[in-house]
mmCIF file as Biopython writes it, N, C-alpha, C and O atoms, coordinates in Angstrom:
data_model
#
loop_
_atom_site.group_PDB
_atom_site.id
_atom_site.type_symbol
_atom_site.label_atom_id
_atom_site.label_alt_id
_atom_site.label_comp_id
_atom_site.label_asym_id
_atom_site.label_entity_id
_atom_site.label_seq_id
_atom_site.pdbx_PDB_ins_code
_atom_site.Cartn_x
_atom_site.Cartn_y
_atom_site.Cartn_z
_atom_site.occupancy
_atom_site.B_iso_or_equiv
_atom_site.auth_seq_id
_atom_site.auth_asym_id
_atom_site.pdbx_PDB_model_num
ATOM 1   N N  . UNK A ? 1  ? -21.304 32.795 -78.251 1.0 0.0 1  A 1 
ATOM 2   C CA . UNK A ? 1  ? -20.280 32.095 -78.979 1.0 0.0 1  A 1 
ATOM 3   C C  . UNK A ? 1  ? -20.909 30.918 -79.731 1.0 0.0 1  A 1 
ATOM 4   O O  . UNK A ? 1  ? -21.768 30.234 -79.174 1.0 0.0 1  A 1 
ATOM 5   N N  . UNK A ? 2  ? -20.442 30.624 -81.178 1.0 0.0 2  A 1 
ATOM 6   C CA . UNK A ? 2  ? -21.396 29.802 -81.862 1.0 0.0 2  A 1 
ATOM 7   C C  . UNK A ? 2  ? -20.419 28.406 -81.415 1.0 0.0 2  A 1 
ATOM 8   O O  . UNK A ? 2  ? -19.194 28.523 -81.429 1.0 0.0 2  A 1 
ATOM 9   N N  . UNK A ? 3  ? -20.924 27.388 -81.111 1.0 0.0 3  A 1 
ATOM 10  C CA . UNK A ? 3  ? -20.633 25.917 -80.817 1.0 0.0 3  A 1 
ATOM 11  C C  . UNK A ? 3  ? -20.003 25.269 -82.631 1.0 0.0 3  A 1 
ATOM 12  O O  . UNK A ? 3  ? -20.486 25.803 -83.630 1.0 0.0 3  A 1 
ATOM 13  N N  . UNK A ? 4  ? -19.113 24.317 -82.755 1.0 0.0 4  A 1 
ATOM 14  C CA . UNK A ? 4  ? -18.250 24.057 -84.133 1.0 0.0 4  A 1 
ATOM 15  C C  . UNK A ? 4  ? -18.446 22.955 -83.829 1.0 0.0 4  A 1 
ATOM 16  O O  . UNK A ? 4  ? -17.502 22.166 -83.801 1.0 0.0 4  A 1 
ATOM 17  N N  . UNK A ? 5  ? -19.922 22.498 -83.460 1.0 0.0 5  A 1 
ATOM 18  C CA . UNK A ? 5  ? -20.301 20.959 -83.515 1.0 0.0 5  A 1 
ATOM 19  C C  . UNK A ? 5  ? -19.266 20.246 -84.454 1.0 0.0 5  A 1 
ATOM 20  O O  . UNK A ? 5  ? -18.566 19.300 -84.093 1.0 0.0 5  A 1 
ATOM 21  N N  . UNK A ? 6  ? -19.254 20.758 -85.582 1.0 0.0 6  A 1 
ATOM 22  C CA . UNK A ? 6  ? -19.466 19.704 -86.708 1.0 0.0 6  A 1 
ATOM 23  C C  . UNK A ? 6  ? -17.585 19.705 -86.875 1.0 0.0 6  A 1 
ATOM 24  O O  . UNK A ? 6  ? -16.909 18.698 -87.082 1.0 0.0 6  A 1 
ATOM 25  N N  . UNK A ? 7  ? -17.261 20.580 -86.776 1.0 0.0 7  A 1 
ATOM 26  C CA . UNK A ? 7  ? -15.592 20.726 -86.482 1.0 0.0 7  A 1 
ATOM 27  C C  . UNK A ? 7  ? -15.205 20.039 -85.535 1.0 0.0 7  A 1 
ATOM 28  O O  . UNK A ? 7  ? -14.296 19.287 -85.888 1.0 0.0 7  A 1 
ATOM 29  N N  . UNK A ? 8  ? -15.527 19.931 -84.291 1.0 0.0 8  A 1 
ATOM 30  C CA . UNK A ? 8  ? -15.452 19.112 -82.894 1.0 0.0 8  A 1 
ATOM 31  C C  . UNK A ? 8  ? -15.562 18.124 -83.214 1.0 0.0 8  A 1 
ATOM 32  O O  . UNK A ? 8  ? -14.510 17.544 -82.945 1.0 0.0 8  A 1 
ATOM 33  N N  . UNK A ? 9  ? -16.405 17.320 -83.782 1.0 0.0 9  A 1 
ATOM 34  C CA . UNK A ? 9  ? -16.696 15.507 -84.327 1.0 0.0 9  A 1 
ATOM 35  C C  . UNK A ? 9  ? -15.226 15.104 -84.974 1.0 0.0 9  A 1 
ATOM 36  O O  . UNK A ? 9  ? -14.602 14.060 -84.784 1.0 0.0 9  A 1 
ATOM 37  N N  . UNK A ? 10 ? -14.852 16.253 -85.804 1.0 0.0 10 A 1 
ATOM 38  C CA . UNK A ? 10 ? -13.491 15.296 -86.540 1.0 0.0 10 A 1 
ATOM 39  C C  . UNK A ? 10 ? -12.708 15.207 -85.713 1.0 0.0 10 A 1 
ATOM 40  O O  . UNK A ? 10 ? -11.842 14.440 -86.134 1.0 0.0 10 A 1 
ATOM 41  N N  . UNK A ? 11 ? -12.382 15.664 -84.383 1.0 0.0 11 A 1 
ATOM 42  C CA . UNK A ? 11 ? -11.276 15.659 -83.933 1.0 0.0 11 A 1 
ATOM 43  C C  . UNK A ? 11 ? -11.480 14.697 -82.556 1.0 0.0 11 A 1 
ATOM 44  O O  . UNK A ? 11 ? -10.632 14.151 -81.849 1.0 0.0 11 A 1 
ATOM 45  N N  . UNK A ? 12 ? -13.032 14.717 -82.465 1.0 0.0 12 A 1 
ATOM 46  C CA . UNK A ? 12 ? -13.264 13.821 -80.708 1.0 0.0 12 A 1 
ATOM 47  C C  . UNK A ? 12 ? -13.114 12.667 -80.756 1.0 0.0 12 A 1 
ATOM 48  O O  . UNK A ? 12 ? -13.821 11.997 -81.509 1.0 0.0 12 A 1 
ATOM 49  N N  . UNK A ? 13 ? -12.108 12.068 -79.935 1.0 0.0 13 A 1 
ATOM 50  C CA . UNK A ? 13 ? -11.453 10.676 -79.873 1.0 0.0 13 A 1 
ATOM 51  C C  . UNK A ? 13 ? -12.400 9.916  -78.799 1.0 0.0 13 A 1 
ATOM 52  O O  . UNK A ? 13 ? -12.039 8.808  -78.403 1.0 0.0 13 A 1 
ATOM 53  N N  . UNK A ? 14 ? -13.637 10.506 -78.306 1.0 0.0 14 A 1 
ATOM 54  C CA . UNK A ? 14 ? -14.690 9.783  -77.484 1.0 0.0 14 A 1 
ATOM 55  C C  . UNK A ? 14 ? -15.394 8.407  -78.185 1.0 0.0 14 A 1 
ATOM 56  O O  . UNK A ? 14 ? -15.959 8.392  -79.279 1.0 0.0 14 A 1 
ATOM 57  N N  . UNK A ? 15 ? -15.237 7.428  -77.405 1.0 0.0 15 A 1 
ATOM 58  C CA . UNK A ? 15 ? -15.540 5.835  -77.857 1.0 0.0 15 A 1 
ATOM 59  C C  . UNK A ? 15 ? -16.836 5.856  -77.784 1.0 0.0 15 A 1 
ATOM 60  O O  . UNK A ? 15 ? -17.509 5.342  -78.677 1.0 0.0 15 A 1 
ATOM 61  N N  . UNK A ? 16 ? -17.538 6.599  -76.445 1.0 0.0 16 A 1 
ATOM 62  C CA . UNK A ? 16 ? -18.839 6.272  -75.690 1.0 0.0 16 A 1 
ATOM 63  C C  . UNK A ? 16 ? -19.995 6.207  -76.699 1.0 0.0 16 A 1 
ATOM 64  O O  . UNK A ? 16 ? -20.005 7.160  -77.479 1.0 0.0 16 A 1 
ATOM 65  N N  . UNK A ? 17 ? -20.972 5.299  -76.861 1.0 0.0 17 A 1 
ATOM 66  C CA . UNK A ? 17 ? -22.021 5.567  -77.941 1.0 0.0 17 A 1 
ATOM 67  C C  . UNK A ? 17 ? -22.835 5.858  -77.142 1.0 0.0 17 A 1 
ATOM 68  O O  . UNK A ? 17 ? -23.155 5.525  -76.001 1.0 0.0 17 A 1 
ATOM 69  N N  . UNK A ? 18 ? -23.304 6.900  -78.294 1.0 0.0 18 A 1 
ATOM 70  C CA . UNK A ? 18 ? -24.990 7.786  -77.598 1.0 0.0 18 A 1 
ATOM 71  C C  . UNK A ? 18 ? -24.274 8.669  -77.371 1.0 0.0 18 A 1 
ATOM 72  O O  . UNK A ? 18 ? -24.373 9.379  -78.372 1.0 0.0 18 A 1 
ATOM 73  N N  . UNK A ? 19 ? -23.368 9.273  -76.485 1.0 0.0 19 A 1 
ATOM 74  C CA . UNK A ? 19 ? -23.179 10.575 -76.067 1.0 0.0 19 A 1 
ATOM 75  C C  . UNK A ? 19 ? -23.704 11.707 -76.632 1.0 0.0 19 A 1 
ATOM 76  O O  . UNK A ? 19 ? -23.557 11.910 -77.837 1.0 0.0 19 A 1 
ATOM 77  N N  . UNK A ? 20 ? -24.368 12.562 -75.844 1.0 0.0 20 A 1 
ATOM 78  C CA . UNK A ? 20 ? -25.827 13.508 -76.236 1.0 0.0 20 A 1 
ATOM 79  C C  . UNK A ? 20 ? -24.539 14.796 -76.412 1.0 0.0 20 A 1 
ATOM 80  O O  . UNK A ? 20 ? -24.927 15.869 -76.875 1.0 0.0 20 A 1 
ATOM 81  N N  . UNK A ? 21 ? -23.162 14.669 -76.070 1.0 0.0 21 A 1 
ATOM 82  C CA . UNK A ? 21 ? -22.736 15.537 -75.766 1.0 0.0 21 A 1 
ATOM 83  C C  . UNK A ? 21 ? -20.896 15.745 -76.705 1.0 0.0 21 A 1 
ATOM 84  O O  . UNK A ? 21 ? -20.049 16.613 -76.915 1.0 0.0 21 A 1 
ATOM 85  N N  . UNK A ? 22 ? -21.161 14.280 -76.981 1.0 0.0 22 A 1 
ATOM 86  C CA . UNK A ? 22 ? -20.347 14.398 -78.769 1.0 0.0 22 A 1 
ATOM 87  C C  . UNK A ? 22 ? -19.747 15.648 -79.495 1.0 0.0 22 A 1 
ATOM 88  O O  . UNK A ? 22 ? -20.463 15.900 -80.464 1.0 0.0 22 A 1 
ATOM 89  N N  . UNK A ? 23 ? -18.838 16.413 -79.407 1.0 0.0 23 A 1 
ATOM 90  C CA . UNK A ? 23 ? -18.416 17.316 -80.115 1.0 0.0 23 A 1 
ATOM 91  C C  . UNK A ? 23 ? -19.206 18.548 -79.673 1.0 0.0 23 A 1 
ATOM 92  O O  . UNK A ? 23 ? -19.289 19.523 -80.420 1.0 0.0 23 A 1 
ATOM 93  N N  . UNK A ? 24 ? -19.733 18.523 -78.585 1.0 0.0 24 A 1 
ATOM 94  C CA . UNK A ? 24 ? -20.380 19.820 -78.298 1.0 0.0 24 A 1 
ATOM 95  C C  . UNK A ? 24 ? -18.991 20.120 -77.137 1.0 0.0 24 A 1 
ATOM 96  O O  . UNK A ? 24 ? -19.368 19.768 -76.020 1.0 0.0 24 A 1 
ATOM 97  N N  . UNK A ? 25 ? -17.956 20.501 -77.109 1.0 0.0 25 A 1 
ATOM 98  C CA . UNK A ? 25 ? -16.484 20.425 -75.861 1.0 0.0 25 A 1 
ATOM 99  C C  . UNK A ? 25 ? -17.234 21.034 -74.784 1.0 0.0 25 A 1 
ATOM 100 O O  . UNK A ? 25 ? -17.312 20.288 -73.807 1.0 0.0 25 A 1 
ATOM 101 N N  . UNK A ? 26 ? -18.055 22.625 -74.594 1.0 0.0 26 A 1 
ATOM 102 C CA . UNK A ? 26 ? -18.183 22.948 -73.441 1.0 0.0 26 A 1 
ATOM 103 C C  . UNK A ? 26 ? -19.301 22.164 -72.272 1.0 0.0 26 A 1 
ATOM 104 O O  . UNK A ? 26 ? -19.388 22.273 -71.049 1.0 0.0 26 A 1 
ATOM 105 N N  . UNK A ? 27 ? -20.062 21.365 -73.258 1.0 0.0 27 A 1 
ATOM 106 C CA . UNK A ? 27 ? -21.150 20.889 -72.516 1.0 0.0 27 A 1 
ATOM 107 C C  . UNK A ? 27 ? -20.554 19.602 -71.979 1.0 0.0 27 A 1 
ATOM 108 O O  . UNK A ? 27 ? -21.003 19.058 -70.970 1.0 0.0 27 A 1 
ATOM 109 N N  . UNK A ? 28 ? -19.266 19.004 -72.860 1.0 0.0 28 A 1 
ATOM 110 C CA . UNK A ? 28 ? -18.678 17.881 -72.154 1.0 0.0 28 A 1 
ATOM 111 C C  . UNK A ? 28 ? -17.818 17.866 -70.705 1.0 0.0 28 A 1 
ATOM 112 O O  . UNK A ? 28 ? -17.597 17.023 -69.835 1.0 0.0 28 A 1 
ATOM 113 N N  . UNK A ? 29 ? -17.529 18.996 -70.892 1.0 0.0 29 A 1 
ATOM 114 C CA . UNK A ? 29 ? -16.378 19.922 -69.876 1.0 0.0 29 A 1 
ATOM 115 C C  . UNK A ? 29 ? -17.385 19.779 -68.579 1.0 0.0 29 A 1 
ATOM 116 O O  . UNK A ? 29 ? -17.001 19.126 -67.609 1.0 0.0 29 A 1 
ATOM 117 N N  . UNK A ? 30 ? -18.765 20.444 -68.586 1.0 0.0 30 A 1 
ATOM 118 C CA . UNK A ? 30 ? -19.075 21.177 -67.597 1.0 0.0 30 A 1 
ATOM 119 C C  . UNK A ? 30 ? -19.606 19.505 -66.676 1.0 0.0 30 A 1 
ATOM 120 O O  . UNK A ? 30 ? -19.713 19.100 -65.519 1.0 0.0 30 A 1 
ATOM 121 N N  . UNK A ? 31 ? -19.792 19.033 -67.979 1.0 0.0 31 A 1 
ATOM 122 C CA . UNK A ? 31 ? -20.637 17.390 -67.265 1.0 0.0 31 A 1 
ATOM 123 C C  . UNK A ? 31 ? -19.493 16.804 -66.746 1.0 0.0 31 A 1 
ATOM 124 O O  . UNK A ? 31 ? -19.374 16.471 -65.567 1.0 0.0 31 A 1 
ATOM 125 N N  . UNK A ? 32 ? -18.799 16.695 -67.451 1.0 0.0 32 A 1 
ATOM 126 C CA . UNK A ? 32 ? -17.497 15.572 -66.388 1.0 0.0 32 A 1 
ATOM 127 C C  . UNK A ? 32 ? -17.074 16.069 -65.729 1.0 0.0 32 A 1 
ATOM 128 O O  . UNK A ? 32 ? -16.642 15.189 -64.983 1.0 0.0 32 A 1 
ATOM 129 N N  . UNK A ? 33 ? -16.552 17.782 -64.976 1.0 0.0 33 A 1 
ATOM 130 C CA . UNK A ? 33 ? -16.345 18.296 -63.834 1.0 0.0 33 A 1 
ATOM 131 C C  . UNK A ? 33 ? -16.834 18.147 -62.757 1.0 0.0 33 A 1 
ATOM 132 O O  . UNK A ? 33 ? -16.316 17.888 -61.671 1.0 0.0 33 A 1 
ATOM 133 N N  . UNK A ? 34 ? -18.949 18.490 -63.362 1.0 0.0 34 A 1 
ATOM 134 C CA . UNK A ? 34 ? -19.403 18.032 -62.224 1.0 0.0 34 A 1 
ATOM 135 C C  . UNK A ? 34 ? -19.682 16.812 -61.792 1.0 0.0 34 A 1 
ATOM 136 O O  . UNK A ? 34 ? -20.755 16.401 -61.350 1.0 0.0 34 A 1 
ATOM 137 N N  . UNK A ? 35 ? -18.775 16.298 -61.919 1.0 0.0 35 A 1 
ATOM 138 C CA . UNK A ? 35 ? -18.973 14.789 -61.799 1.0 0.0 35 A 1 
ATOM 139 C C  . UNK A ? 35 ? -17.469 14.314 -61.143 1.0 0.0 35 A 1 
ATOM 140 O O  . UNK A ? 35 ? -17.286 13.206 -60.640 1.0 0.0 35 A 1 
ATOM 141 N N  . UNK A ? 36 ? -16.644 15.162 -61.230 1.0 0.0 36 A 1 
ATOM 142 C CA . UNK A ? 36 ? -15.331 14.521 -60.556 1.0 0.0 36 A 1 
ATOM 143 C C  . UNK A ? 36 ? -14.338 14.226 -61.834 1.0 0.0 36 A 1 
ATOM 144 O O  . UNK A ? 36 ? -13.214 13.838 -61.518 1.0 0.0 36 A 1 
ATOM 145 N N  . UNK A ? 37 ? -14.527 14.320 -62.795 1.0 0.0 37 A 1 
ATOM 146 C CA . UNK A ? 37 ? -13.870 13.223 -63.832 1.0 0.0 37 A 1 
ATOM 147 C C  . UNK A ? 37 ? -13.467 13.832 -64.764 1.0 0.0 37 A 1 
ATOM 148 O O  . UNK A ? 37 ? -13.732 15.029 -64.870 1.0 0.0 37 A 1 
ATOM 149 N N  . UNK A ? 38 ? -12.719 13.175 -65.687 1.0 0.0 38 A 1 
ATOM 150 C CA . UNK A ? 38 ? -12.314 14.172 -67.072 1.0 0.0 38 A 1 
ATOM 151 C C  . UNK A ? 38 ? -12.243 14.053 -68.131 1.0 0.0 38 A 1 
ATOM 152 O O  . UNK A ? 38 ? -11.425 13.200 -68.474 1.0 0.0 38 A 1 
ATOM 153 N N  . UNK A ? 39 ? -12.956 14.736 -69.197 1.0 0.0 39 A 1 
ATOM 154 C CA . UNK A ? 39 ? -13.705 14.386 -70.799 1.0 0.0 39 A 1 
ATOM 155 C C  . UNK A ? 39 ? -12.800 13.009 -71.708 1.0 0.0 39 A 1 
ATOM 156 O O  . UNK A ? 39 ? -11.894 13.402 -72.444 1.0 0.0 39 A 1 
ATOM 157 N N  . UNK A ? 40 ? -12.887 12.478 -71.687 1.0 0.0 40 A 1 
ATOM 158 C CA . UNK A ? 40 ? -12.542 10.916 -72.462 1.0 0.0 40 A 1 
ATOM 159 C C  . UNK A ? 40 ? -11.554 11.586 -73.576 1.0 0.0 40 A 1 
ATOM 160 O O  . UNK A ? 40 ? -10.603 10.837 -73.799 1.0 0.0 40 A 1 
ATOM 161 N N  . UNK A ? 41 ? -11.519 12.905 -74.405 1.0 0.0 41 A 1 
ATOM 162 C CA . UNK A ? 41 ? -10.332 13.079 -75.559 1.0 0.0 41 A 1 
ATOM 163 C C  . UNK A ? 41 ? -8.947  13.446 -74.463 1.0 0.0 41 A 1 
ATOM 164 O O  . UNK A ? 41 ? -7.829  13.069 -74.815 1.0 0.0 41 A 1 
ATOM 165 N N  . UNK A ? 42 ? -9.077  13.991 -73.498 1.0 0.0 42 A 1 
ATOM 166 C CA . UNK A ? 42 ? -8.066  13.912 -72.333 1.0 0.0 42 A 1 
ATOM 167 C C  . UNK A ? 42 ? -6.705  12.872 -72.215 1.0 0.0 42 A 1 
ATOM 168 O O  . UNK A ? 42 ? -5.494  13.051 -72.088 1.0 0.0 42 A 1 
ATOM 169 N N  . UNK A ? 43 ? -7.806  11.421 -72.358 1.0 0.0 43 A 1 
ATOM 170 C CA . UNK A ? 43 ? -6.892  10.289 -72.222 1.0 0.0 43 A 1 
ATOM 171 C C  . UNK A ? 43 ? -6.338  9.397  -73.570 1.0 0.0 43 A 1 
ATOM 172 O O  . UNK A ? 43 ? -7.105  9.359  -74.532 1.0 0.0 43 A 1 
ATOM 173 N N  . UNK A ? 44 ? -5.358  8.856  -73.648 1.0 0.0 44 A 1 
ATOM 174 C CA . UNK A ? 44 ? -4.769  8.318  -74.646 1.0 0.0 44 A 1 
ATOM 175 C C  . UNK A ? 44 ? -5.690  7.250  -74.863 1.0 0.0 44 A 1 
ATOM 176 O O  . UNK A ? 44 ? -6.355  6.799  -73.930 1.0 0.0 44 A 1 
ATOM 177 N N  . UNK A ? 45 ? -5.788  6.745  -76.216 1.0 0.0 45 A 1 
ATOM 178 C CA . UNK A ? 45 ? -6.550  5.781  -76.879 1.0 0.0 45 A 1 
ATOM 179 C C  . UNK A ? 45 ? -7.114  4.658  -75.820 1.0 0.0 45 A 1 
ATOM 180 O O  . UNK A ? 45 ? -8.251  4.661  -75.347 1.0 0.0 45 A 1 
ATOM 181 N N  . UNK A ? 46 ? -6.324  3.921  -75.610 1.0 0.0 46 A 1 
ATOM 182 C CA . UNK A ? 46 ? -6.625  2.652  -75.011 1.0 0.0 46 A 1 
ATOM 183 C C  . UNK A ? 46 ? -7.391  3.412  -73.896 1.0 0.0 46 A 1 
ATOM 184 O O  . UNK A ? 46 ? -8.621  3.353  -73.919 1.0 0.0 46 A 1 
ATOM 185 N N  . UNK A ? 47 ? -6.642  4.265  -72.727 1.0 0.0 47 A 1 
ATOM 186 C CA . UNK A ? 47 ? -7.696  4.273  -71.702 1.0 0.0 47 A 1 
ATOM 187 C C  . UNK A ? 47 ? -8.451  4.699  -71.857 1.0 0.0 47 A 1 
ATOM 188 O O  . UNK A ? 47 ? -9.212  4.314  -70.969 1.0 0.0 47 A 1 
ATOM 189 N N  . UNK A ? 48 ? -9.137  5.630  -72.695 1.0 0.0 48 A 1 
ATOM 190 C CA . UNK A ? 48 ? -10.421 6.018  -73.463 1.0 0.0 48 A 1 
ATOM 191 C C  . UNK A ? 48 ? -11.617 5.132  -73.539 1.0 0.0 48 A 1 
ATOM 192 O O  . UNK A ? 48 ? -12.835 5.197  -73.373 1.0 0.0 48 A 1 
ATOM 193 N N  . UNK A ? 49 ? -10.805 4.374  -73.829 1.0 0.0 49 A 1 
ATOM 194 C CA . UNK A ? 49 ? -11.741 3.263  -74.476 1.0 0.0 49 A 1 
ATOM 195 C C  . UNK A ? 49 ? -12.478 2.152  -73.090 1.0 0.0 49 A 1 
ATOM 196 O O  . UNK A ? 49 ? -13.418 1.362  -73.174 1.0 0.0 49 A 1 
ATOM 197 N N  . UNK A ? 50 ? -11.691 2.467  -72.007 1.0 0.0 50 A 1 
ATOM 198 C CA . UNK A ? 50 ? -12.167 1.987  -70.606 1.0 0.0 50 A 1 
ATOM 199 C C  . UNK A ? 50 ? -13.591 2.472  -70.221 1.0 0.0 50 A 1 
ATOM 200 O O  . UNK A ? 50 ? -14.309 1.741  -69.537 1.0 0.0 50 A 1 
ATOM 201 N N  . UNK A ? 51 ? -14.089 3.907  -70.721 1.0 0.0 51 A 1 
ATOM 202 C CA . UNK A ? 51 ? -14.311 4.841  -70.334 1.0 0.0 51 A 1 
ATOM 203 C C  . UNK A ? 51 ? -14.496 4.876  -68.698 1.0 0.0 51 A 1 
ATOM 204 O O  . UNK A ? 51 ? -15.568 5.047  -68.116 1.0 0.0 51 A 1 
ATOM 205 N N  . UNK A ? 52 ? -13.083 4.654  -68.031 1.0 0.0 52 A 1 
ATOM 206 C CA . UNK A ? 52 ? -13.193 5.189  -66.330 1.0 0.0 52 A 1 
ATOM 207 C C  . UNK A ? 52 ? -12.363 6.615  -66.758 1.0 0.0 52 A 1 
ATOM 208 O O  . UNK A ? 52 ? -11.269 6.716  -67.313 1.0 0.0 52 A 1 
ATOM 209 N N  . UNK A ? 53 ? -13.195 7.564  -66.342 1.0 0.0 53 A 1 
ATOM 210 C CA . UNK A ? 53 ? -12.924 8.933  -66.704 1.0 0.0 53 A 1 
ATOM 211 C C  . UNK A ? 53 ? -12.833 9.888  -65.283 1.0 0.0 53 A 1 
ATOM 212 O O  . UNK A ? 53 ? -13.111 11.039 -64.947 1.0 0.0 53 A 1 
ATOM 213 N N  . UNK A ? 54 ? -12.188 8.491  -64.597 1.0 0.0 54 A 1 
ATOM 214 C CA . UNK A ? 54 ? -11.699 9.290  -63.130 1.0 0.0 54 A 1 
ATOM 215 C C  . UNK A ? 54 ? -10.663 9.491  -63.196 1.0 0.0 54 A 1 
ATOM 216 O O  . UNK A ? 54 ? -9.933  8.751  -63.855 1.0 0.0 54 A 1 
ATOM 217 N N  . UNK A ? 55 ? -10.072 10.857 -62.367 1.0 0.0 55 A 1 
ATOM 218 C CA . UNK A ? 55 ? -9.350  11.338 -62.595 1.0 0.0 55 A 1 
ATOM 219 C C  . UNK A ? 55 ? -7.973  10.836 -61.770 1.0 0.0 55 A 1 
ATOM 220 O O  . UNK A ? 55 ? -6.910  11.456 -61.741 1.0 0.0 55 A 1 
ATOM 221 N N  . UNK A ? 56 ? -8.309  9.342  -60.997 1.0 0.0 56 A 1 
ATOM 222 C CA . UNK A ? 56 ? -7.482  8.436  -61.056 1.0 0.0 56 A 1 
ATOM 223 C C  . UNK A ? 56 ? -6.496  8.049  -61.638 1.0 0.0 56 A 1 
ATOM 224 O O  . UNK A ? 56 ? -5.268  7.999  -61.571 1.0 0.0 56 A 1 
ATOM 225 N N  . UNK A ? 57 ? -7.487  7.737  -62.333 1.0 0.0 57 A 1 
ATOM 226 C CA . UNK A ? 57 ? -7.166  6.740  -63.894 1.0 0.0 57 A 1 
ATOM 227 C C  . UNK A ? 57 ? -6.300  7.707  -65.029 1.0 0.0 57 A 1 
ATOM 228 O O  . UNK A ? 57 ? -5.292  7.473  -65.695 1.0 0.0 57 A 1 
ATOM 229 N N  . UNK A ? 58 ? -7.066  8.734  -64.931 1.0 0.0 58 A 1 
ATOM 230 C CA . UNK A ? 58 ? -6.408  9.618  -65.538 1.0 0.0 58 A 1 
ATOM 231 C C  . UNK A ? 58 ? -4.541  10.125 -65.936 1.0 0.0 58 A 1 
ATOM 232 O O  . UNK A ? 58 ? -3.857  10.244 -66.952 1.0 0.0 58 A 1 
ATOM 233 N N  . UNK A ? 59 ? -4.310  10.330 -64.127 1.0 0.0 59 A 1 
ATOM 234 C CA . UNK A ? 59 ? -3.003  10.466 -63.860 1.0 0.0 59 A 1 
ATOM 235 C C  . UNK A ? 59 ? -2.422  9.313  -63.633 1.0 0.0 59 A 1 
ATOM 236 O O  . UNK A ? 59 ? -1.215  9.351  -63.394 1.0 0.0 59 A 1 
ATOM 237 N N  . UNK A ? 60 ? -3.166  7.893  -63.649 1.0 0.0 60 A 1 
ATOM 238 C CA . UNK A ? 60 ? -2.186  6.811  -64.172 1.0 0.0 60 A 1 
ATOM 239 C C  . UNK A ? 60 ? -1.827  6.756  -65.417 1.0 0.0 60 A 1 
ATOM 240 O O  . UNK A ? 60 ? -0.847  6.081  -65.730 1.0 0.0 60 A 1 
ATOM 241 N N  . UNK A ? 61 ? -2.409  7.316  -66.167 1.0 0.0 61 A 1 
ATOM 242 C CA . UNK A ? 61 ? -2.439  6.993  -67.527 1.0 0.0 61 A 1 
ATOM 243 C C  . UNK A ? 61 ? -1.284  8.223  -68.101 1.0 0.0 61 A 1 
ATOM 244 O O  . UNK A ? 61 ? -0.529  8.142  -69.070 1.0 0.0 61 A 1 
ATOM 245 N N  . UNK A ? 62 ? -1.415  9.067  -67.378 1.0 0.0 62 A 1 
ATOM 246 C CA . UNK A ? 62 ? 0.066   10.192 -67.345 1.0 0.0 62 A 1 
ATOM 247 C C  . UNK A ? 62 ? 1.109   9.546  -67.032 1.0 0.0 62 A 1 
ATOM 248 O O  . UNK A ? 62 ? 1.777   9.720  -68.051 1.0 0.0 62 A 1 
ATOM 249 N N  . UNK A ? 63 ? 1.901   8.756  -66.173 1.0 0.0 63 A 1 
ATOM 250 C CA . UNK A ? 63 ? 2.461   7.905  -65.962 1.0 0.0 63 A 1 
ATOM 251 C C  . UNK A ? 63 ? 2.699   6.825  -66.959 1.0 0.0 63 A 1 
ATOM 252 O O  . UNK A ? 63 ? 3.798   6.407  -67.321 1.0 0.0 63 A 1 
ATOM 253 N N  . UNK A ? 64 ? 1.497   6.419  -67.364 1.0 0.0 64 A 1 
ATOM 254 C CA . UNK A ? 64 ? 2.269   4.853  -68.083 1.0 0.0 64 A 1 
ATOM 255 C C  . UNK A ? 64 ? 3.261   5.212  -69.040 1.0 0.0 64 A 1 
ATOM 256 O O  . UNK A ? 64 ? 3.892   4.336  -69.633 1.0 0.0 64 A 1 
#
């Protein structure tokens, strides 16, 4: 399956600088799973921008 890097960038609401993993979705997916947590376009603006991408935070942020 070909990766739509460049399609993915217009739409990723990720704050984080540097991210090696920027508009690539499946490689972001597989990293923040294994990690407990969940990809930063997930969450609404502001908490994004926290980047606590626990899945805490997450379902508070479903709530607010």
């Amino acid at each position: 399956m070909e990766c739509l890097k460049e399609r993915n960038l217009k739409d990723c609401t990720c704050t984080y600088p540097g991210c090696a993993r920027k508009g690539v979705c499946c490689e972001c997916v597989i990293y923040h799973r294994a990690k407990g947590a969940i990809p930063g376009c997930f969450f609404p603006s502001g908490e994004e921008k926290t980047y606590d991408r626990s899945i805490r935070k997450f379902l508070e942020a479903l709530k607010a």
